[in-house]
MMTF fields as JSON, N, C-alpha, C and O atoms, coordinates in Angstrom:
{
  "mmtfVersion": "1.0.0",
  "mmtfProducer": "UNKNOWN",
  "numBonds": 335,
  "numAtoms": 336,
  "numGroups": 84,
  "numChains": 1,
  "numModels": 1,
  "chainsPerModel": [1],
  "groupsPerChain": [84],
  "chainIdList": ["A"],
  "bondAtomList": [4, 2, 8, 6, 12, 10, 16, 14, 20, 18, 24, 22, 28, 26, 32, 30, 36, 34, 40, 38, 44, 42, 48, 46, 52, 50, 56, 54, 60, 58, 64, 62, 68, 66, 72, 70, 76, 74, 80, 78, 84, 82, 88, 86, 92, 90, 96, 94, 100, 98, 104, 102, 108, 106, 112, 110, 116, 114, 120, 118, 124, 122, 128, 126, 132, 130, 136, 134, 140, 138, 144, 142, 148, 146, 152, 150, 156, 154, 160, 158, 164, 162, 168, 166, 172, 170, 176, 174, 180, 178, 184, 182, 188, 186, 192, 190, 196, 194, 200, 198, 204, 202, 208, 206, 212, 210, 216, 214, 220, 218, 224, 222, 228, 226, 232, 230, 236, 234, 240, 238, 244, 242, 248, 246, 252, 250, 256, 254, 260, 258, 264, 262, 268, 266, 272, 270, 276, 274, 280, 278, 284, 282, 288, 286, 292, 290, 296, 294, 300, 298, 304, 302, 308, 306, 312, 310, 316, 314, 320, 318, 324, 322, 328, 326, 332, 330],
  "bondOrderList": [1, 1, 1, 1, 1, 1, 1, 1, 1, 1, 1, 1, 1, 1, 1, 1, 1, 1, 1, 1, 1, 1, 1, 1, 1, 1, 1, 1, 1, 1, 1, 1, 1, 1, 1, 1, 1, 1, 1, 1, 1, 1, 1, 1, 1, 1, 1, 1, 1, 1, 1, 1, 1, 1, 1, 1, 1, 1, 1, 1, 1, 1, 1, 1, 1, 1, 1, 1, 1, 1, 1, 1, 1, 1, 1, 1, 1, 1, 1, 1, 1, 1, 1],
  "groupList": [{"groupName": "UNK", "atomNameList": ["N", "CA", "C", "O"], "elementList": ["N", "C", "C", "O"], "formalChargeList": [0, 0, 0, 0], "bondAtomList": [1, 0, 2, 1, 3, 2], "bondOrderList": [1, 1, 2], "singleLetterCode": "X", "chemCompType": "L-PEPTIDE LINKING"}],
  "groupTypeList": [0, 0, 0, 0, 0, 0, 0, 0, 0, 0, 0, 0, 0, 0, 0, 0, 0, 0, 0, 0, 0, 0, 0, 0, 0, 0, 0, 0, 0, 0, 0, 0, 0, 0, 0, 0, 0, 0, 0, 0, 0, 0, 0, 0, 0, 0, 0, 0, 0, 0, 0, 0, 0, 0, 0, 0, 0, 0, 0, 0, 0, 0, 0, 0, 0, 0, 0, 0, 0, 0, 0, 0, 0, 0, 0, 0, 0, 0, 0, 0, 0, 0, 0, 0],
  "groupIdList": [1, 2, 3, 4, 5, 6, 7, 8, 9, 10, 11, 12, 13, 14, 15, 16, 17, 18, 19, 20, 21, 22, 23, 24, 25, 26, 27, 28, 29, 30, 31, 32, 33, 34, 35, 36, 37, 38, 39, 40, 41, 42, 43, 44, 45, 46, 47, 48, 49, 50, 51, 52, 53, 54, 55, 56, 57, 58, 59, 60, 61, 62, 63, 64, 65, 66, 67, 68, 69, 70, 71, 72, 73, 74, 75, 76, 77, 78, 79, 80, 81, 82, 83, 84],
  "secStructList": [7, 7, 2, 2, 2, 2, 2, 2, 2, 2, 2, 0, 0, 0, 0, 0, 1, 7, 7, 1, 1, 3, 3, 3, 6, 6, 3, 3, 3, 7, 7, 7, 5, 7, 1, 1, 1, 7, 7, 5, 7, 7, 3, 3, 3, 3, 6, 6, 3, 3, 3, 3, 3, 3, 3, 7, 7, 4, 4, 4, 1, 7, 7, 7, 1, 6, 6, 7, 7, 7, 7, 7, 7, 3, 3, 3, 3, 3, 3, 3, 7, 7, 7, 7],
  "xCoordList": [0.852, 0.0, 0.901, 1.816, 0.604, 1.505, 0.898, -0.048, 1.963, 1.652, -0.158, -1.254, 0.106, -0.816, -2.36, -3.424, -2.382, -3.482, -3.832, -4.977, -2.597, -2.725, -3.368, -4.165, -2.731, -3.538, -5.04, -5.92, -5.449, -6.732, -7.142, -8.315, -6.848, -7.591, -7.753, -8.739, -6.921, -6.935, -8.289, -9.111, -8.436, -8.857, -10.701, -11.676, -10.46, -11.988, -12.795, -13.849, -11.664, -11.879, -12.119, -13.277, -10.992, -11.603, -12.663, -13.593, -12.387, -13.845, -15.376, -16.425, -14.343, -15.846, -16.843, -18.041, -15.877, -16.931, -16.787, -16.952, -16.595, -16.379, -15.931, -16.574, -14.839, -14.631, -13.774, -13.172, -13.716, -12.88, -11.297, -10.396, -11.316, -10.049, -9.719, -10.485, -8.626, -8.763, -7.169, -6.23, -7.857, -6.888, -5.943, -6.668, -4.782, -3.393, -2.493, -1.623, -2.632, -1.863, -1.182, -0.092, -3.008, -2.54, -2.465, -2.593, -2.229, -2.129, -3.435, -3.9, -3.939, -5.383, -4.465, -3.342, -5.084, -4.301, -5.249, -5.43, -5.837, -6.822, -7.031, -6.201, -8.254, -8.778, -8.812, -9.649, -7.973, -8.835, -9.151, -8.874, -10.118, -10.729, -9.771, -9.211, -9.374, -8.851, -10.009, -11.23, -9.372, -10.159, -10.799, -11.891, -9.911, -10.459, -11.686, -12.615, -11.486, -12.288, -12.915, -14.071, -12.695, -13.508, -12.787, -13.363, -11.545, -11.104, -10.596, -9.969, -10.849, -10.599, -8.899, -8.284, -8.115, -6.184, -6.546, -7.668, -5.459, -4.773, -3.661, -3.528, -2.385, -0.787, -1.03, -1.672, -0.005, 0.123, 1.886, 2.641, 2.016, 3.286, 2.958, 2.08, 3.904, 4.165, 5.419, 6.008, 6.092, 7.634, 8.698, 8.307, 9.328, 10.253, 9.794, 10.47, 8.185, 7.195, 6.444, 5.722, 6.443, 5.063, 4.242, 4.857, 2.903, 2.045, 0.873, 0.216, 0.613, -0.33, -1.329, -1.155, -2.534, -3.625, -4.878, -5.758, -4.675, -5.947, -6.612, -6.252, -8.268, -9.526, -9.596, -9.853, -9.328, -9.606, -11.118, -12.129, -10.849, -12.009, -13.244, -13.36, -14.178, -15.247, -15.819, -16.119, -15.955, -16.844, -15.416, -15.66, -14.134, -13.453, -13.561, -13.258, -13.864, -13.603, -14.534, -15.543, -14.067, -15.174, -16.514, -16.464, -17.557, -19.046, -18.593, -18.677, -18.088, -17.982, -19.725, -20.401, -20.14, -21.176, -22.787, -22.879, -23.783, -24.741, -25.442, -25.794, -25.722, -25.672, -25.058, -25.572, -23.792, -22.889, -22.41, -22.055, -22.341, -21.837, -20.085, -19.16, -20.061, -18.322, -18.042, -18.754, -16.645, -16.147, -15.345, -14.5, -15.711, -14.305, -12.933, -12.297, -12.751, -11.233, -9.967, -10.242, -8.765, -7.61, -6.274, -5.941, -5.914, -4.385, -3.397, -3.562, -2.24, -1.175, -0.189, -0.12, 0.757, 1.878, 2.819, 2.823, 3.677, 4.864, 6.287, 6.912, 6.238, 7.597, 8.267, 7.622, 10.047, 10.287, 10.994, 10.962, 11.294, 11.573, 13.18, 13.905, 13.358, 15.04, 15.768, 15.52, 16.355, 17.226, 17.9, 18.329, 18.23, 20.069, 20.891, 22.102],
  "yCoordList": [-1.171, 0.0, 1.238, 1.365, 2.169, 3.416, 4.107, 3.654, 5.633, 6.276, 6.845, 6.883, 7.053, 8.21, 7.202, 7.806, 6.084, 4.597, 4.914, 5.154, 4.875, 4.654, 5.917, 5.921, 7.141, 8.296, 8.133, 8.313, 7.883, 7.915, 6.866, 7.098, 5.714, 4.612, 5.133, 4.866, 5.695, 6.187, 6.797, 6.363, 8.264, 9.558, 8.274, 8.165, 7.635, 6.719, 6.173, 6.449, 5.359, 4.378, 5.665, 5.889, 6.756, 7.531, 8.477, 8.654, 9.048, 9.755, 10.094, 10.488, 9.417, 8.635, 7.814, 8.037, 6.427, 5.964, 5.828, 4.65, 6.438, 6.848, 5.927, 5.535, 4.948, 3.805, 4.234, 5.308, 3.237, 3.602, 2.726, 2.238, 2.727, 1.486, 1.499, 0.812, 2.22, 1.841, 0.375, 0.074, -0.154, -1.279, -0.7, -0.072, -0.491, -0.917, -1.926, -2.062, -2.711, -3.249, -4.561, -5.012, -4.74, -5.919, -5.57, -6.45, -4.17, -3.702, -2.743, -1.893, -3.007, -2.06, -0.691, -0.744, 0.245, 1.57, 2.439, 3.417, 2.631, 3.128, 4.856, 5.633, 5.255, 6.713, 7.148, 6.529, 8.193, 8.864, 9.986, 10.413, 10.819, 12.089, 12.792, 12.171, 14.222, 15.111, 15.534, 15.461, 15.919, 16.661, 17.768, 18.045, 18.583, 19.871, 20.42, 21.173, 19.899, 20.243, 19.031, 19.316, 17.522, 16.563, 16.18, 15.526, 16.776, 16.29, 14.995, 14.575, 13.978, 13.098, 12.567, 13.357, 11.409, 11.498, 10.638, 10.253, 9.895, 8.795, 8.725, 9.46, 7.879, 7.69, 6.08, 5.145, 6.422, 5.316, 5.577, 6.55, 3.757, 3.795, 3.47, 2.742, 4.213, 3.838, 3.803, 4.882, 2.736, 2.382, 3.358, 2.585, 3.966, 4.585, 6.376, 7.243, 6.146, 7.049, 7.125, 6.148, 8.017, 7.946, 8.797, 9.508, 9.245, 9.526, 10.001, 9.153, 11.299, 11.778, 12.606, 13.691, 11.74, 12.645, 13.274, 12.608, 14.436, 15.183, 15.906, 16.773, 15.365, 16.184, 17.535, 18.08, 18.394, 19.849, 20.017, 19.552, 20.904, 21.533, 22.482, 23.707, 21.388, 21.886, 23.292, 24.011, 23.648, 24.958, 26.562, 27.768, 25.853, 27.039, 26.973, 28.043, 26.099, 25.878, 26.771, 27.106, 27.229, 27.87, 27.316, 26.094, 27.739, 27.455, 27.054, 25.874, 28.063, 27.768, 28.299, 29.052, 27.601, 28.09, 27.376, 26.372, 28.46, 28.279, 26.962, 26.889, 25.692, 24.261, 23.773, 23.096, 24.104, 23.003, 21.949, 22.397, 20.568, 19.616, 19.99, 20.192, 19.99, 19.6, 18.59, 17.906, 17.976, 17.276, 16.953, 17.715, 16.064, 16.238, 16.097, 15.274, 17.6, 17.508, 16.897, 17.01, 16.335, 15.947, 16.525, 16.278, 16.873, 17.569, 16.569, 16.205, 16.198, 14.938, 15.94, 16.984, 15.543, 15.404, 14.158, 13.299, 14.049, 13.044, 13.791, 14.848, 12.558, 12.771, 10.94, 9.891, 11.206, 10.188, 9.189, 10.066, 8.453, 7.517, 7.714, 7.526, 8.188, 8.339, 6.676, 6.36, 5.827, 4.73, 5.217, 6.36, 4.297, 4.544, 3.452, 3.613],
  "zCoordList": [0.0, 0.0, 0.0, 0.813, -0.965, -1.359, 0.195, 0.839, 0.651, 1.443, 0.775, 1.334, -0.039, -0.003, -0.156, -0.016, -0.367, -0.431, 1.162, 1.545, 2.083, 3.601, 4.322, 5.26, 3.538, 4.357, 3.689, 4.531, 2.583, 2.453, 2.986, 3.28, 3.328, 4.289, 5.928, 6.615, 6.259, 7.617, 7.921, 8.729, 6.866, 7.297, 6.946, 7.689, 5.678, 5.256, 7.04, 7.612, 7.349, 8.898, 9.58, 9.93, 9.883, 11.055, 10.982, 11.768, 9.936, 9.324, 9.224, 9.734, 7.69, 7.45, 8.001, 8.172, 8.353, 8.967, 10.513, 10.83, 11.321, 12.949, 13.233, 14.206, 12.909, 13.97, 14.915, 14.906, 15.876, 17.599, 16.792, 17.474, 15.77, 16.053, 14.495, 13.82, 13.759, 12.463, 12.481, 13.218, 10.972, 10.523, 9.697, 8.925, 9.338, 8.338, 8.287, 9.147, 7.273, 6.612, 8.021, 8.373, 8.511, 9.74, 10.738, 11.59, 11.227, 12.424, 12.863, 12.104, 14.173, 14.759, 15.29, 15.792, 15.092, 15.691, 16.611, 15.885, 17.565, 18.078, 18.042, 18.514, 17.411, 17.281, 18.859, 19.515, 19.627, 20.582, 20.095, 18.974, 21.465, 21.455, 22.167, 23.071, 21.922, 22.793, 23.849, 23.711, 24.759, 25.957, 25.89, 26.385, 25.093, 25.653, 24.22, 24.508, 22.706, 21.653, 21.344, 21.034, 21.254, 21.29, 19.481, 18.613, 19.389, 17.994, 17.946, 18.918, 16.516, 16.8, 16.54, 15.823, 16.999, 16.327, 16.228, 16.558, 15.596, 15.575, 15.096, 14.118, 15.492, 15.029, 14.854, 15.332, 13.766, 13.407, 12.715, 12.698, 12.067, 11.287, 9.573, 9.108, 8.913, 7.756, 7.611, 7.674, 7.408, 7.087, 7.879, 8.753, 8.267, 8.803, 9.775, 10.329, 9.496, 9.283, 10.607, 10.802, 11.529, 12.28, 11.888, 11.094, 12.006, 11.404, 12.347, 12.95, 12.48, 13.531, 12.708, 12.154, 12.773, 11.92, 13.056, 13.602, 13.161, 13.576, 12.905, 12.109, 13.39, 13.188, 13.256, 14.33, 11.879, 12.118, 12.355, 11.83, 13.396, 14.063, 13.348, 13.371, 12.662, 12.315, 12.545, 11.591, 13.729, 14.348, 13.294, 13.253, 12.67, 12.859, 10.999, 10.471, 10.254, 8.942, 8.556, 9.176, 7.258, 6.123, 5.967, 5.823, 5.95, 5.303, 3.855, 3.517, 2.94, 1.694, 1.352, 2.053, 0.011, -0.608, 0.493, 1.2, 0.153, 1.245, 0.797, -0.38, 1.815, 1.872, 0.906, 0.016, 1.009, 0.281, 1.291, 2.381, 1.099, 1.745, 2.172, 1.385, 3.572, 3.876, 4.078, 4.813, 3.387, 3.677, 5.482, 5.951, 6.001, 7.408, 6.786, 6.128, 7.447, 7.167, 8.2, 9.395, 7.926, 9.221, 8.699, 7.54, 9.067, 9.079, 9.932, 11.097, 8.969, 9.293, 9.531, 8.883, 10.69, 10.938, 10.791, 11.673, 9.599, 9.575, 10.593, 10.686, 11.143, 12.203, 11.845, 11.851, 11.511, 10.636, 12.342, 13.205, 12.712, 13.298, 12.993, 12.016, 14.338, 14.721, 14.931, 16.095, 14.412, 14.983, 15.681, 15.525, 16.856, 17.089, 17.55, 17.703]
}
């Protein structure tokens, strides 16, 4: 699975369809809630890759055009995995 297959499977599982627990490539990675806005994360790995996707905060996003459907949006942080 290419990176960019995996970020769209992520954001699909946490998203889209609200699960508590998404799957990659064999491994369960669990969605929490933050405390203080109720946004949703999850980290995970991709190859040398950790991977922190949070729920941008609905209440602050654009309307855009009047009843146009929004998409949920998540904003990733890659942080690469130090060896030593």
């Amino acid at each position: 699975m290419t990176l960019g297959e995996t970020l769209i499977s992520a954001w699909q599982q946490t998203l889209g369809d609200g699960r508590e627990d998404i799957e990659l490539e064999g491994k369960t990675y669990p969605v929490t809630v933050s405390k203080v806005k109720g946004l949703r994360m999850v980290e995970f790995n991709v190859g040398p890759y950790r991977i922190v996707g949070i729920e941008q905060n609905p209440d602050r996003l654009a309307l855009g055009r009047a009843g146009a459907r929004r998409q949920p949006h998540c904003a990733v942080q890659v942080q690469r995995a130090i060896r030593g």
